[in-house]
N, C-alpha and C positions, 0 to 999 in steps of 0.2 A: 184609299191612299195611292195617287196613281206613279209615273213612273218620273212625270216633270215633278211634282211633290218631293219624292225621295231625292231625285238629284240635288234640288235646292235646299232639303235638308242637312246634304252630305257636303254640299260645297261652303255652310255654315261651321261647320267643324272643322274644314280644311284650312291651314295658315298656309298664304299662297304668299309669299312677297313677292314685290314687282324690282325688279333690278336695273340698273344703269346700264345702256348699252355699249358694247365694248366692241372693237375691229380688233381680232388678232390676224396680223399681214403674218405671211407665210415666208420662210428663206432657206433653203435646200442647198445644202453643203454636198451635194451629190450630184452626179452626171446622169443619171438615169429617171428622174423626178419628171412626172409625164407634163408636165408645163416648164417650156424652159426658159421664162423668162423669170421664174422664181429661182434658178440658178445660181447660185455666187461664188467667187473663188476668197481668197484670204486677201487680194490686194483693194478687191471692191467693196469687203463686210464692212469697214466704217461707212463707205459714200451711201451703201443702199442701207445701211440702219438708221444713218438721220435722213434718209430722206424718206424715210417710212416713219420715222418720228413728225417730219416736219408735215405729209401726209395727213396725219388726224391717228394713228394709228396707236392702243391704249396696249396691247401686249404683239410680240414678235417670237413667233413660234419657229426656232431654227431645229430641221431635220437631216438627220444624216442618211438616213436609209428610205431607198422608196416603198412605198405601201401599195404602189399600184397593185390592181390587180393582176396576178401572175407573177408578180417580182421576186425575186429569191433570197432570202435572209445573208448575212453576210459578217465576219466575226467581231465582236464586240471593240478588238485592236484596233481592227479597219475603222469601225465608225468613232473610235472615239479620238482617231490620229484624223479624222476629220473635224472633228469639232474643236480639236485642243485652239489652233489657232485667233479662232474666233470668240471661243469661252473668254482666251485671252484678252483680245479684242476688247470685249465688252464689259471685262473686269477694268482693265487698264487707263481707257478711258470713262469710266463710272455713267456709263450708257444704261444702267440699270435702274439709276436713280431718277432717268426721264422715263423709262418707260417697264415695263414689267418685261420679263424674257422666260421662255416658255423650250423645253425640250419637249421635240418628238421623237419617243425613245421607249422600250423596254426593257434597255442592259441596266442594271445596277452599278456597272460598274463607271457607262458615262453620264450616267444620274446621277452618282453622285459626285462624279467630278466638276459636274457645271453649276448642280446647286451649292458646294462651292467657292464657284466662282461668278454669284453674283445672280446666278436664276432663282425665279421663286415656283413657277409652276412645270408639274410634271404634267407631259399629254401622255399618255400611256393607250396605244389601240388595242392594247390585251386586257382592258380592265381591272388591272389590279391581281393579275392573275399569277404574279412570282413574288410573294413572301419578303423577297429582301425587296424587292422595289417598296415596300408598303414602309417594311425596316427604315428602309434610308429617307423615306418623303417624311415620315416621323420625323425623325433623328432632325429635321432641317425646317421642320415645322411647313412644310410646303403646300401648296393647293395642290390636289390633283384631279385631272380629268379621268374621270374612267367612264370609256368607250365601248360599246356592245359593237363583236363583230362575231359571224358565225362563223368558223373553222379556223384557217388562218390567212395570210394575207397572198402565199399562192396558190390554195383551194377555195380562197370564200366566195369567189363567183361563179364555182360548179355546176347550176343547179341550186341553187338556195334553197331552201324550203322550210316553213313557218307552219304548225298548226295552227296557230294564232297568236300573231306577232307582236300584238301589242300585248299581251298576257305574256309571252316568253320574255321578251323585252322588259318589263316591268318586274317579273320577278327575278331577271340576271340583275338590275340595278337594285332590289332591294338586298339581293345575298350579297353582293359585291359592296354596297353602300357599310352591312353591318361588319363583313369582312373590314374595311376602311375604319372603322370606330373601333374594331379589337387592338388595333396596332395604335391607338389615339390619334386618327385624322379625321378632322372634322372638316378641312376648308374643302368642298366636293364640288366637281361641276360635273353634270352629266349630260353624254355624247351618246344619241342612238346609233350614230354611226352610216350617217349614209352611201350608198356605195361600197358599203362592208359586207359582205356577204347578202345582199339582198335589190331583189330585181326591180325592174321602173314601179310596177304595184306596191310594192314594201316602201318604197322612198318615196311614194306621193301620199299613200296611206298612212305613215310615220309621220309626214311634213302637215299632213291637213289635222292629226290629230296628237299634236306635239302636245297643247295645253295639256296634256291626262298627266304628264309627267312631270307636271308642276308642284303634283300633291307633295313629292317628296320637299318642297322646300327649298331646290336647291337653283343655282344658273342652270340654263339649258345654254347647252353649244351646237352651232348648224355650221358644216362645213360643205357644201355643196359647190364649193368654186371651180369652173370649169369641167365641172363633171360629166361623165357619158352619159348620163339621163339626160340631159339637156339635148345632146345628140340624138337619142331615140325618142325623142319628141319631137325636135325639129335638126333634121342632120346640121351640123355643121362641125368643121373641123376646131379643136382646143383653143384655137389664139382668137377666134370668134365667138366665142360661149362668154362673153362678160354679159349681154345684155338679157340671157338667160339666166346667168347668175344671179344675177341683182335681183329679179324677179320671183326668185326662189327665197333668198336671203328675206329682201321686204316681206314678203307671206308668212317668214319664218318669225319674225318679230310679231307680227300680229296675231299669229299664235302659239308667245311665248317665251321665245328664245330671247338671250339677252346676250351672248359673245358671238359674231359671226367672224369665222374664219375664212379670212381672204387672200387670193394676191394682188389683188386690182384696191390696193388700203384706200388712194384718193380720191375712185370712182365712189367706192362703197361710201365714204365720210359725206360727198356731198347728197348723194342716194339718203341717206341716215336722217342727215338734218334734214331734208326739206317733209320725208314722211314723218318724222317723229312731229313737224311744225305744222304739220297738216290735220295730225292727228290732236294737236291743241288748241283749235279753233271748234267753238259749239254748236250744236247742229240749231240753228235757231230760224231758220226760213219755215219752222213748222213747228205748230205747239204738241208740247207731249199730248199723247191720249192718255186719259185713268182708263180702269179696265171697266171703268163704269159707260164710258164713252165708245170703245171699241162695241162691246155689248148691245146696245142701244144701235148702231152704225149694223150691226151684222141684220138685229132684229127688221132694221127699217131696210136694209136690202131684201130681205128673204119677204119681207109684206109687197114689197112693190112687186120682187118676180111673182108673188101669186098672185096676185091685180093683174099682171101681163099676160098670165097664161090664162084669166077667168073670163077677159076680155078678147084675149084671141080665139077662143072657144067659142063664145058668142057671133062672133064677127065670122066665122063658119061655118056657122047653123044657117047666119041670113045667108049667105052665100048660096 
């Protein structure tokens, strides 16, 4: 019973659903957000909400604190005297009922002030890792994202280091997934977290073998927009990494992912549609092989190279 056997065993028992793909456009109520064209003040948050609506754009992930790396945490007051405005915003003109609205956040206490006001999903890059935040995405029946990140958001670029990242990873998301179901949250989306504590090897390694984390059943999310990986692959400075991005995201769909988080919503929607339209047309310039035909196709190669070598053997003698 060999090792392709067993896989195709195990992937018979696995319920794997296939998900609707979704653009979360990104909007940063903060001056420090390492891309500043995701930037907004309170007098621009309606003009860039619909125009991220009007974009193709299915959820809008507004953050108040940056995550970059190195960034320095900053008090729950502060971030949530940045968002009140905008929560506002998008209660008031019922912006919610077009589109889903998404906090990037860990305070409980301005989680719960947007969910609300009209948000339905929590992004949480701590994974679920403060009790009340589980408390309050209950209490509101919410989606939450929980995100693998190693240390925190101003040490997790240290030096990273993985005995094996995909076995770490995988069992952060399963303790963290049954954490989530103690508190009764079932709607899960999981975020390996790229750029969270982990080097170009970890986020090309993660990205090429995202499907593994499908077993659990749930959305996968890939947020690689604008990222330094893109950079240490091919330098280029931040306002120039879109056509990095998209190439990351497209791969990231192919295996797997079903919400990509962006700030480039219009780029990425027409990118979306033309590979998802590519990907629905059948490979038919060539008929399938059975395995009876591959078989048969190998045997009559391996007859002919020892015909060639039996005959070039001969033809060297005469020589």
């Amino acid at each position: 019973f060999g090792l392709k056997e067993l896989a195709k065993s195990l992937k018979d028992y696995v319920k794997e659903q296939n998900f609707k793909t979704k653009i979360m456009g990104v909007l940063n109520a903060n001056e420090d957000s390492f891309f500043k064209n995701s930037r907004f003040d309170n007098s621009s948050a309606s003009q860039r909400i619909e125009q991220m609506i009007e974009d193709g754009a299915n959820i809008i992930d507004i953050g108040a604190v940056s995550s970059r790396p190195g960034s320095l945490p900053i008090s729950c007051e502060e971030e949530l005297e940045r968002v009140k405005n905008i929560a506002h915003t998008i209660y008031k003109n019922r912006y919610f009922e077009k589109v889903d609205f998404s906090i990037d956040s860990f305070s409980p206490k301005v989680i719960d002030f947007v969910l609300n006001h009209g948000f339905k999903i929590v992004n949480d890059i701590t994974g679920l890792q403060n009790d009340e935040v589980c408390k309050i995405a209950s209490k509101y029946k919410a989606q939450v994202v929980i995100m693998h990140m190693q240390k925190d958001q101003t040490t997790m670029q240290n030096n990273p280091f993985y005995e094996d990242i995909m076995v770490e990873i995988d069992d952060f998301f399963k303790e963290r997934i049954q954490k989530a179901k103690s508190f009764g949250i079932d709607d899960i989306v999981l975020d390996v977290g790229i750029g969270f504590g982990k080097t170009l090897e970890h986020n090309l390694l993660l990205l090429k073998n995202l499907e593994h984390f499908k077993h659990f059943g749930y959305e996968l999310l890939i947020g690689a927009s604008r990222k330094s990986m893109i950079n240490m692959i091919t330098p280029s400075e931040i306002e120039n990494r879109l056509p990095g991005t998209l190439a990351i995201h497209l791969e990231s769909l192919r295996y797997g992912a079903s919400i990509i988080r962006c700030h480039d919503v219009k780029e990425h929607f027409q990118a979306i549609k033309v590979f998802e339209a590519n990907g629905k047309v059948p490979m038919t310039a060539f008929p399938q092989l059975s395995d009876e035909d591959i078989d048969n196709i190998l045997a009559y190669t391996s007859e002919q190279k020892a015909e060639a070598v039996v005959a070039g053997n001969a033809s060297a003698k005469k020589g």
